[in-house]
Every structure is written in C-alpha cells, then in structure tokens.
C-alpha positions as CSV (number, residue, x, y, z in Angstrom):
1,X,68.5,101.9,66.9
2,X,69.9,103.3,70.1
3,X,70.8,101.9,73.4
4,X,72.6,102.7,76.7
5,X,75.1,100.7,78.4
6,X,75.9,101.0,82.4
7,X,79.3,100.2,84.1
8,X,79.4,100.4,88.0
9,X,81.6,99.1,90.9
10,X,80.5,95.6,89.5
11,X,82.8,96.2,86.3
12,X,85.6,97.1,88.1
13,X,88.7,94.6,86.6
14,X,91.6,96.1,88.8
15,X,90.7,96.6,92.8
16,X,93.8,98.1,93.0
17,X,93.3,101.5,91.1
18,X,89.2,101.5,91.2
19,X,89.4,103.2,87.6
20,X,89.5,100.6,84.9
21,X,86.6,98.8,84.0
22,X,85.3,95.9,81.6
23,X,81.8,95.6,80.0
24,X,80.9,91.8,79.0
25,X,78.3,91.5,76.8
26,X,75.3,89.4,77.6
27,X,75.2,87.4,74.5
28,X,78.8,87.2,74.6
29,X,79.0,88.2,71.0
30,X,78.1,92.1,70.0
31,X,78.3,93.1,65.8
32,X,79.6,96.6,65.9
33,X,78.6,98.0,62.3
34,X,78.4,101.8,61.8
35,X,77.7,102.5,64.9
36,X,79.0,105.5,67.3
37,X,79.0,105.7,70.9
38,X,79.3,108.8,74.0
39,X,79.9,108.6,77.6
40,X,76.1,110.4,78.2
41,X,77.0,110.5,82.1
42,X,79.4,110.2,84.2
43,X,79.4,109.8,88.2
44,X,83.0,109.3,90.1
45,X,83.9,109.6,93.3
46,X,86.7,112.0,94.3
47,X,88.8,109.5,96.0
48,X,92.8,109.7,95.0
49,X,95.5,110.9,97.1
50,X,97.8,113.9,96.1
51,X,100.4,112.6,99.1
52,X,101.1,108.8,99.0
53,X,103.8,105.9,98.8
54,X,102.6,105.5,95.2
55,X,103.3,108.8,94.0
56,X,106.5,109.0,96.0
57,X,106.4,112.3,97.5
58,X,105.8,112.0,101.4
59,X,108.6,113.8,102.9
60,X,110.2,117.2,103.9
61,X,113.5,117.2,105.6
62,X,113.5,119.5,108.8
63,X,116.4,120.7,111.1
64,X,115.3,122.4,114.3
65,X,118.6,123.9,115.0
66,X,121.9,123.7,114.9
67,X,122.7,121.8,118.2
68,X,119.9,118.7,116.7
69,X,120.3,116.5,113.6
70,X,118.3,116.8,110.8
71,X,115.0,114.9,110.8
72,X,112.5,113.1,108.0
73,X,109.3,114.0,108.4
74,X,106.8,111.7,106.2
75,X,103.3,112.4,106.2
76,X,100.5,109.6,105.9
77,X,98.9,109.0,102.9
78,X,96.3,111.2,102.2
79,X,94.8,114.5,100.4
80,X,96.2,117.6,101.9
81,X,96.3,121.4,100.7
82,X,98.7,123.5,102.6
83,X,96.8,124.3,105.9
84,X,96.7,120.7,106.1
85,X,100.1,120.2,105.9
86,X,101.0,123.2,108.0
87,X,98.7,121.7,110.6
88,X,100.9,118.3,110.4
89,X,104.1,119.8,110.7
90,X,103.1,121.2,114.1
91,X,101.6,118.4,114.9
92,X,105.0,117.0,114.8
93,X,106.5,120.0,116.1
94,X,104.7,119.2,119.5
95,X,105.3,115.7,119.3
96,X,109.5,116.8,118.8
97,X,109.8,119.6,120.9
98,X,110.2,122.1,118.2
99,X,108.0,125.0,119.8
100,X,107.5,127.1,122.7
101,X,104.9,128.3,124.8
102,X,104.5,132.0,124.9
103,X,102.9,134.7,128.4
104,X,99.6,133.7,126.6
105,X,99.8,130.0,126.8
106,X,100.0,129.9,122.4
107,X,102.6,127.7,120.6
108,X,104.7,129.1,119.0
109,X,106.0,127.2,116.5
110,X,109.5,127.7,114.2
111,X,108.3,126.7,110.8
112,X,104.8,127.8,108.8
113,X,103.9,126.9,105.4
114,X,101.2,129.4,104.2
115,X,99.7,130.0,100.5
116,X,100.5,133.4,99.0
117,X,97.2,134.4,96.7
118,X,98.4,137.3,95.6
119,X,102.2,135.7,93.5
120,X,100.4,132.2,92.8
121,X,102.9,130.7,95.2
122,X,103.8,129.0,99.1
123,X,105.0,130.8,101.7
124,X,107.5,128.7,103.9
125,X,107.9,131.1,107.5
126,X,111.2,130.2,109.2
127,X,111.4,132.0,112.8
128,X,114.8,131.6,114.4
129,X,114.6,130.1,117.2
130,X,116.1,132.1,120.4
131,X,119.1,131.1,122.6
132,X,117.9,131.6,125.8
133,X,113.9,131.7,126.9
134,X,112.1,134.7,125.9
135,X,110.3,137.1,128.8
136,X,107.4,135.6,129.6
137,X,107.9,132.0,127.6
138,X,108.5,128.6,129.2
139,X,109.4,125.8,127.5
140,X,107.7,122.2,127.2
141,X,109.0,119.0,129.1
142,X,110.4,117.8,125.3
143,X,111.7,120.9,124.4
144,X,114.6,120.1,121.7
145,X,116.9,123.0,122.3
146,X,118.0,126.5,121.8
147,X,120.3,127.8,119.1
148,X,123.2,128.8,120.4
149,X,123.3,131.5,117.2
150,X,119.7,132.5,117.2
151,X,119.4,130.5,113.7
152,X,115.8,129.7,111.9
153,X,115.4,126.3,111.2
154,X,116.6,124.9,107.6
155,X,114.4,122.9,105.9
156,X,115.2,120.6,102.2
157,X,113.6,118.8,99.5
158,X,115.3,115.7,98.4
159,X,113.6,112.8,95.8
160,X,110.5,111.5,97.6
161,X,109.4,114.9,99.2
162,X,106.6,117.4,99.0
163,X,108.8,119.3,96.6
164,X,106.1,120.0,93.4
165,X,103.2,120.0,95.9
166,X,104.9,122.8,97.8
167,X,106.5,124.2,95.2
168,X,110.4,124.0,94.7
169,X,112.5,122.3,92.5
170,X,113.7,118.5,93.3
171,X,117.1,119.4,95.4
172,X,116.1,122.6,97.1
173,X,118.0,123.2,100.5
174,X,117.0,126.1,102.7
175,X,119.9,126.7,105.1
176,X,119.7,128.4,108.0
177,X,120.3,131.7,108.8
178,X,121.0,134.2,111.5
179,X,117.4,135.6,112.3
180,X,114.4,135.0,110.4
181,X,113.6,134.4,106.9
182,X,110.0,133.7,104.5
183,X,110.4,132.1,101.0
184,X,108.6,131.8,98.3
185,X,108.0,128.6,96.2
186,X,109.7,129.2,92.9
187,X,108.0,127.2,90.9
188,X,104.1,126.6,90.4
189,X,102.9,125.1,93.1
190,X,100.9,121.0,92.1
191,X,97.8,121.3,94.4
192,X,96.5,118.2,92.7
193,X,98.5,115.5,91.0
194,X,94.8,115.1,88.7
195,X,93.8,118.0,87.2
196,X,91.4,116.7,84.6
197,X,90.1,113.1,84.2
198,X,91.0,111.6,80.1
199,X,88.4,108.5,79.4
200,X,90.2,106.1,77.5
201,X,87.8,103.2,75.2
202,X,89.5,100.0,73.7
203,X,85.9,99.8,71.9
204,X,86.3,103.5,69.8
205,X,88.3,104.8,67.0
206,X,89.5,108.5,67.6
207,X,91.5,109.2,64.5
208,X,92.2,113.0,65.2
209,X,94.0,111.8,68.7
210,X,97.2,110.4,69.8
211,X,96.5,107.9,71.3
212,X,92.9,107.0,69.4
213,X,91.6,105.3,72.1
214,X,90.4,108.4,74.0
215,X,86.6,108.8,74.6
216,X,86.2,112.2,76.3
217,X,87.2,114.4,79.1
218,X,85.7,116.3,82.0
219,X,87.0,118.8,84.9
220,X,87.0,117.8,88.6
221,X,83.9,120.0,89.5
222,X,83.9,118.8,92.8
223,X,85.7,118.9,96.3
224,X,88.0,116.2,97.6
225,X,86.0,113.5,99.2
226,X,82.5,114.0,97.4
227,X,81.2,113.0,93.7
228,X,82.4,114.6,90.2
229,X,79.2,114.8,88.1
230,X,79.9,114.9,84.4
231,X,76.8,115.3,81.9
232,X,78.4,116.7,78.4
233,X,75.9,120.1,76.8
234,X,76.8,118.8,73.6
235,X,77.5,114.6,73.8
236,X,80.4,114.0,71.4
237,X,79.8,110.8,69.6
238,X,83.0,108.7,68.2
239,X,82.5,106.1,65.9
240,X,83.2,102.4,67.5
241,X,85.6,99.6,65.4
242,X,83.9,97.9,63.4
243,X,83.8,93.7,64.5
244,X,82.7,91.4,67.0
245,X,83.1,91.7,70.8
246,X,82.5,89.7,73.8
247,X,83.5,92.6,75.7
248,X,85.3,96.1,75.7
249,X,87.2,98.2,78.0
250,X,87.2,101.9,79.7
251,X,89.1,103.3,81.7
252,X,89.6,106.7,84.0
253,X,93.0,108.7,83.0
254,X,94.9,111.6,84.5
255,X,96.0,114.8,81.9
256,X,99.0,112.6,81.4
257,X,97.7,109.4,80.7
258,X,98.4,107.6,83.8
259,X,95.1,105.6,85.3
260,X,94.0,107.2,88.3
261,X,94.3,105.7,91.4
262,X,91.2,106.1,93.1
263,X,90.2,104.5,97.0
264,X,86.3,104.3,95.9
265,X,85.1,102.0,93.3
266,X,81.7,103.4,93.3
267,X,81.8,105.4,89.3
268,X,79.0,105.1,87.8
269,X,79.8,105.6,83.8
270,X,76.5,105.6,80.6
271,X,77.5,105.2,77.8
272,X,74.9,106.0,74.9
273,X,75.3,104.0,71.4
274,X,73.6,105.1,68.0
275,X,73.6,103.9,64.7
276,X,76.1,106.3,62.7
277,X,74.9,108.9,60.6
C-alpha cells in the first residue's frame, strides 16, 4: 500500500508567514501503523524579504558632512543585493542633495557600496566631498553643502541596520576623514537571511535529530522572485508515529529553525506514504 498526499495554498493555517500548513484527513480519522512517509516534491515560491520591519534591519545612518546632521536612512521592505542598495542610497542622495553634477552632466555621488569578489566582502566608497565647486561642476537647487574641511562622509551601523547584510559588526561607526577612504566589511557579508529551507512534520518520528520532528531539507536553487523546485535523487523515507489522526502538520523552516516568512502562499508540497519495510 502506497499513497500520495498534496498540500497547496488551500492548507495554508497562518496567512501571515505563508509557510505552515495543515493536512485534514477526509475521514477525519487516519490509523498510522508501520508506515513511513517522504516529501516526493516540493514547489515554493521564492517570496521572503532579506530587508523588512520583521527582521529588524532597515537602516544605515549617513552624515553628508560636517556642516549637516546626521540622517536615518530606512529602506522599504524588500529583497535587495548590494547594487540594489547602492542604487537606493542615491536615490536618496538626489532626493537630499548629497551629490553633484560634474562638466559631463553625471552625478556624482559621495557614498558607493560595491561587492569585492575577489576578499568575499563589501566595499563602502566614501569620496570627500569638496569645499568649494569643482572646475567644470555645478551644483543642484537642493544641494546640502560643502565641507568646510574637504571631509568624506561618515556613515554607522546601530541595532536595526543593514549591519550583517552589509557586513560589519552591530556598533560599527565610520567617521569621517580628511580626503577619501574605501572599507571593507569585516565580517562575512548575510546576502540572504534563508540559506536553506528545514521541513519540519508533527506527523514523523526522526530519532537521529534534534528536534525529531524534521522531515527533510533542500537548497534555494532558484532566483529571488521565481519558484524553488525540490525533487529528492534518493527520497528519504522516515517512519510516521504510530496512532490516530484527524490531521497533521508541516511546515517551511530557515537553517535556524525559524518559519519562513514568505509573501506567496502558492507551495505546492507531495508527500509520498508507504508501508514500512
């Protein structure tokens, strides 16, 4: 005896993350006895943020120069790799003044964030900013000021900021300086705050795991926005507690064993059960 069991969008028991998911019998009463189970497929949508209010981690804390105060900038929620970052702080360098306009009518802009291949780092790219207008620039109607020192900006990472995604510890400050500077993260940089997706199974009995409850795992094989297709070479069957059940649960886990968070509902999860051998 064999059989397959399908959860969708329509087993979804908590909107709010779109990763946990409940399976109800039809009977309402299933006999589990020596029987074993896999996840024979798997279909989920790449949908959860490395950048939101959840995750606490919006912010970088930017200072032009030294004649304007320090600003927050918090980004929106979203999923963002370093160009798309860059690309939002100057956004907000236009929208604050913090750039000029050079003889070729470019922006230039005081503060780059740039990945470094070659040391498995971020770049941050601090230009000072001049004290008087350059040959050749002119300077937008917002402009926020000159330094009167010829200082780069200073930029700092407090609780809540972009600190592991860039790469720096909680607490880093980069002060200013006479001139320009370029730093390196010094810590591994977290491109992804899911690395891995754990399935978790109320209905199994894992005994060579801490916690036992764990099904399987799969790699994200798949861009951000588009669907993670897991079909295992070698399905790993686990045996399921023996009882009766009206209904079990699974559920989609991070590396750490916090549920993801996912925007789209849509997984699509098989799960194949055999008698045991």
């Amino acid at each position: 005896m064999s059989f397959s069991l399908i959860l969708n969008e329509s087993n979804l028991v908590n909107s709010s993350n779109n990763s946990q998911f409940e399976y109800k019998f039809r009977s309402g009463n299933f006999k589990a006895e020596n029987l074993e189970m896999c996840l024979s497929q798997a279909v989920v949508p790449y949908s959860w943020f490395n950048v939101s209010s959840l995750l606490n981690n919006k912010k970088i804390t930017f200072k032009f120069n030294d004649n304007v105060a320090a600003v927050v900038i918090s980004l929106p929620d979203g999923f963002y790799t370093i160009d798309d970052i860059n690309s939002y702080l100057k956004q907000q360098s236009i929208i604050n003044g913090w750039y000029l306009i050079n003889s070729d009518g470019d922006y230039v802009y005081y503060i780059n964030i740039v990945v470094n291949t070659t040391y498995y780092a971020n770049q941050i790219i601090l230009t000072a900013v001049p004290s008087s207008l350059p040959t050749g620039f002119t300077a937008p109607a917002n402009f926020a000021g000159f330094s009167a020192a010829g200082e780069s900006p200073s930029i700092s990472f407090p609780a809540g900021s972009l600190y592991a995604l860039i790469g720096f510890p909680l607490g880093t400050v980069i002060p200013s300086v006479i001139g320009n500077q370029s730093i390196l993260s010094t810590v591994t940089p977290v491109g992804s705050t899911v690395n891995a997706i754990i399935v978790r199974c109320d209905f199994i009995s894992n005994d060579v795991t801490t916690p036992s409850d764990i099904l399987t795992s799969f790699s994200i094989n798949a861009p951000f926005g588009s669907n993670i297709n897991f079909i295992p070479s070698f399905p790993t069957y686990l045996p399921i507690n023996n009882g009766n059940y009206s209904s079990f649960r699974i559920g989609l886990f991070d590396e750490n064993l916090n549920p993801i968070n996912a925007k789209d509902g849509r997984s699509l999860l098989n799960l194949h059960i055999k008698i045991q051998k």
